[in-house]
Structures are given as structure tokens and as C-alpha cells.
C-alpha positions as CSV (number, residue, x, y, z in Angstrom):
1,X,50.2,87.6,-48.0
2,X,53.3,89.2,-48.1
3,X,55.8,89.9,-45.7
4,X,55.6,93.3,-44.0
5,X,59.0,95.5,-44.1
6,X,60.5,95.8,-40.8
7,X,60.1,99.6,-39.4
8,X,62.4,101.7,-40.6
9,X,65.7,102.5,-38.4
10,X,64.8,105.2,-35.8
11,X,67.4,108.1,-36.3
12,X,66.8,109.8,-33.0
13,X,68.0,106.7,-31.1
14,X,71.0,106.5,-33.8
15,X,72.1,110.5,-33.1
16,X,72.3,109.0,-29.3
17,X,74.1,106.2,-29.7
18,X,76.8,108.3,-31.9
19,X,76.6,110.2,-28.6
20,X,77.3,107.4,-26.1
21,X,80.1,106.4,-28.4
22,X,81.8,110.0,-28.3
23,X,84.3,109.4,-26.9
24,X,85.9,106.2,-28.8
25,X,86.5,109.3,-31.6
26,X,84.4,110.8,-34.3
27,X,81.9,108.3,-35.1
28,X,79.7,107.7,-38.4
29,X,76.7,106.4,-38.8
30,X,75.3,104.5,-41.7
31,X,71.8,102.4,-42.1
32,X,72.5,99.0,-42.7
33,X,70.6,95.6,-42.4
34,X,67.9,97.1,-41.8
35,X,69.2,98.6,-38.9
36,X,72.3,100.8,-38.4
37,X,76.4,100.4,-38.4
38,X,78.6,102.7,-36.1
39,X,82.0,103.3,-37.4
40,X,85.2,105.2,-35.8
41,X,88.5,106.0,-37.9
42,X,86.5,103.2,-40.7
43,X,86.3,100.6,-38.1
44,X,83.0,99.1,-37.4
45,X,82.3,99.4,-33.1
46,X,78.7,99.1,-33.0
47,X,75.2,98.4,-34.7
48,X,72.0,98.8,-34.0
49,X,69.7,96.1,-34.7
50,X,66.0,96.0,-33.8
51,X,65.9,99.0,-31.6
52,X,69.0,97.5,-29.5
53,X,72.7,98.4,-29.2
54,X,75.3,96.2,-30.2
55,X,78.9,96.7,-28.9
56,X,81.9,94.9,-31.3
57,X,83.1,92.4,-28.8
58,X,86.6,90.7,-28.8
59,X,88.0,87.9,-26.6
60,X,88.8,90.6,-24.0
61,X,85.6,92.6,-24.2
62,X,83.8,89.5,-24.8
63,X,83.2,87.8,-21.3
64,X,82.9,91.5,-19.4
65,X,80.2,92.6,-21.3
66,X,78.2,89.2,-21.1
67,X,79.1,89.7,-17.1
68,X,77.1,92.9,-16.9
69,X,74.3,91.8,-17.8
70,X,74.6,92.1,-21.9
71,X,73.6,89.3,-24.4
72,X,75.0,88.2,-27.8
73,X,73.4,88.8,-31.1
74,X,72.5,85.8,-32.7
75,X,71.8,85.3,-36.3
76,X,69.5,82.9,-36.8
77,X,69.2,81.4,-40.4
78,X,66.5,78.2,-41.3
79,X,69.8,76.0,-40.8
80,X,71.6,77.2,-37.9
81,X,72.2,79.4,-35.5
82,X,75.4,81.5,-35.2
83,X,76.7,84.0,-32.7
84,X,78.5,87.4,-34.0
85,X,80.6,89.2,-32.5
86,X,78.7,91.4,-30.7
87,X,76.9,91.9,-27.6
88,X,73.8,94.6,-26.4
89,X,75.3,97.7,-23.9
90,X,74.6,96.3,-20.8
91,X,72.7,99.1,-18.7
């Protein structure tokens, strides 16, 4: 049996995410993954990846977000698992 496509990415929550990033700058958004990629002045800031918002995280950003409440993606491959540098919008 083969494997069913994941949904397609929702645009409507996309247009509001571009929203809630505002005021970083202008931001783009492109599908990607299966999901989405936000980008401001070419500089990837956020993705969207099974209906959940992804903020780019640095070691500043990092431990703040996690605090509120906000969990790392994780890709998870048959060999390992590997945390990316980004973390869900906490509410």
C-alpha cells in the first residue's frame, strides 16, 4: 500500500503567520518541505511544519522561547534524532 501524501500546506494559516511576523519587515513566504519557509530581507525566520509555527532560534532566543512554554523541532531520521534550530511560538 502506498504511502499517503501529507495534506497540502494550508495557505490561510500561512497569510497569518506573514501577519504575526509583520513587523520583523516584509516577509515572503514560500512552500517548502512540505510545509512552508518564512523569509525577511532573504533570511529564513520561520517555518511552518505540520500545521505548527516554527520561530529561528539562536543561543539568545533559544532558552526564552523554550521558557514560555515552546518546544523544539526535532527531525527524526531511522538513525537518529536531531534538534534544529527552531522552536514552536509559544502562546
Amino acid at each position: 500500500m502506498p504511502t499517503p501524501k501529507p495534506p497540502k500546506p494550508d495557505q490561510a494559516f500561512a497569510d497569518h503567520c506573514c501577519d504575526l511576523l509583520g513587523s520583523l519587515g516584509p516577509i515572503k513566504a514560500q512552500r517548502m518541505f512540505g510545509g512552508w519557509g518564512f523569509k525577511c530581507d532573504g533570511l529564513m525566520v520561520a517555518l511552518i511544519y505540520k500545521d505548527e509555527l516554527y520561530l529561528k532560534i539562536d543561543p539568545i532566543t533559544k532558552p526564552k522561547l523554550l521558557a514560555a512554554g515552546g518546544r523544539q523541532f526535532l527531525y527524526e531520521s531511522p538513525e537518529k534524532t536531531v534538534g534544529m534550530p527552531y522552536v514552536t511560538a509559544p502562546e
